[in-house]
N, C-alpha and C positions, 0 to 999 in steps of 0.2 A: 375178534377173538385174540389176534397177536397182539392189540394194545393190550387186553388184559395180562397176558401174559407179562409181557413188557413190562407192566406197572409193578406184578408180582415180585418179579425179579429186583427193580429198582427198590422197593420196600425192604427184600432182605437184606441188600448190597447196604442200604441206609443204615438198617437193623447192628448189623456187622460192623461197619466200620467204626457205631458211636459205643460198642460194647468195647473194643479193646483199649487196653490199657497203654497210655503213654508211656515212652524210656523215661524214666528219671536220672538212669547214668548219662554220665559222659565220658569220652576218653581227651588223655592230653590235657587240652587248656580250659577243661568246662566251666560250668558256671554253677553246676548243683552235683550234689552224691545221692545217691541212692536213698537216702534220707531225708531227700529235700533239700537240707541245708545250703544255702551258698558257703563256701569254705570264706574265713574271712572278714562272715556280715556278725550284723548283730546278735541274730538267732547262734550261729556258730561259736561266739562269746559264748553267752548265756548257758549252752547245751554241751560244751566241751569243758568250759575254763570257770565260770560264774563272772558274773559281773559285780556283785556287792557284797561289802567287807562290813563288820557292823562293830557298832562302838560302846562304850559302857555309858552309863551318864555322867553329864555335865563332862568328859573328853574327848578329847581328840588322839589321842595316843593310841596306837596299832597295836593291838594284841596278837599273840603269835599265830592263830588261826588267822586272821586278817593277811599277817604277810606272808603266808602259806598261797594264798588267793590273788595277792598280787602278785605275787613267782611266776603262777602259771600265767596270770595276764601278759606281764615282762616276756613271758618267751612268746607268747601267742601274739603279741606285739612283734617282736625281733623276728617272728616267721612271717607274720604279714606288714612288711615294711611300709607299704603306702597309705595303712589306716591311722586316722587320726581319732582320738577319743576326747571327751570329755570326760570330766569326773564331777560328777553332783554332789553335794555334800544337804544331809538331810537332818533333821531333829523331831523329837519326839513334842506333842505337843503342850507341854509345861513352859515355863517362863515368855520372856516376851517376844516381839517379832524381832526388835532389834539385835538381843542377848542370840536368840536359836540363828537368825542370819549370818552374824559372825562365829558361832559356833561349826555350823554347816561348812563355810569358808573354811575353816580350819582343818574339818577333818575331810570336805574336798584337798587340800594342799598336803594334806601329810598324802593319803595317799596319793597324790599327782606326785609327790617328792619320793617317796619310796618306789616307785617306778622310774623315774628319772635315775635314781642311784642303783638300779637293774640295769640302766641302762637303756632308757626308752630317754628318746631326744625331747628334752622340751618344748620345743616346737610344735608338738606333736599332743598336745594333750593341752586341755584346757577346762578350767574349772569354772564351777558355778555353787553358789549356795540358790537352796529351795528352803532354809530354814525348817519352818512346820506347816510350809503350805503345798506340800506333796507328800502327805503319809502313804502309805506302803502298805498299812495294814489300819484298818478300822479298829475305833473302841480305846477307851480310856483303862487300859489295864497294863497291868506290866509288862506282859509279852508281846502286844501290842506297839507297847515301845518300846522296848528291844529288839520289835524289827523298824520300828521306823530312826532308828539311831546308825546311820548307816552314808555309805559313798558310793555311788552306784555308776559305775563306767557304760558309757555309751559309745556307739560307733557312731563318727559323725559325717 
């Protein structure tokens, strides 16, 4: 009879401990907010600052919304010193590999450049072109490529 009992007991204790709910805070030096987020990471980019700036066709030149986006990046940079980023530089997929390749490169570099003159160290940031073989948005339409026309900051 006392083992049953026993077993009873053991089964609520089990019941109980796998219902409650983990802290997600921290205090001090944590490593996540109440949100999950790690402050810092890449989710934290993305969900506080954006990560991508988009382009018109056939340029590279930052439209003022664009440097509205690297602003915050620049400061979210300058409060997390030790992250270093990449900047992708992507194209829509019209013309050739080689033309969108060095397109990608470019509007990777403007934005790598307009952060570096916020003031984010060189050092610290490094680019890549994906041309037109990382689209972002499926389908041969317009909007389509005007979102895949774009520089897109990673944490690395």
């Amino acid at each position: 009879m006392n083992i049953k009992i026993l077993g009873a007991f053991a089964a609520v204790a089990l019941m109980t401990a796998c219902s409650s709910k983990p802290d997600t805070t921290t205090s001090g030096g944590g490593a996540t907010s109440t949100s999950g987020i790690v402050p810092g990471s890449q989710e934290d980019l993305v969900a506080n600052v954006g990560d991508r700036v988009f382009f018109g066709f056939n340029t590279s030149t930052l439209q003022p919304d664009a440097e509205g986006t690297l602003d915050k990046q620049a400061d979210w940079l300058a409060k997390y010193g030790s992250v270093n980023v990449q900047v992708a530089g992507n194209c829509d997929e019209r013309g050739t590999e080689e033309y969108n390749l060095a397109l990608g490169e470019r509007r990777a570099r403007s934005a790598a450049a307009y952060l570096t003159a916020k003031g984010v160290a060189g050092g610290r940031i490094s680019t890549i072109s994906y041309g037109k073989d990382r689209p972002t948005a499926q389908g041969s339409t317009e909007q389509a490529w005007a979102q895949n026309r774009n520089a897109i900051t990673s944490v690395k």
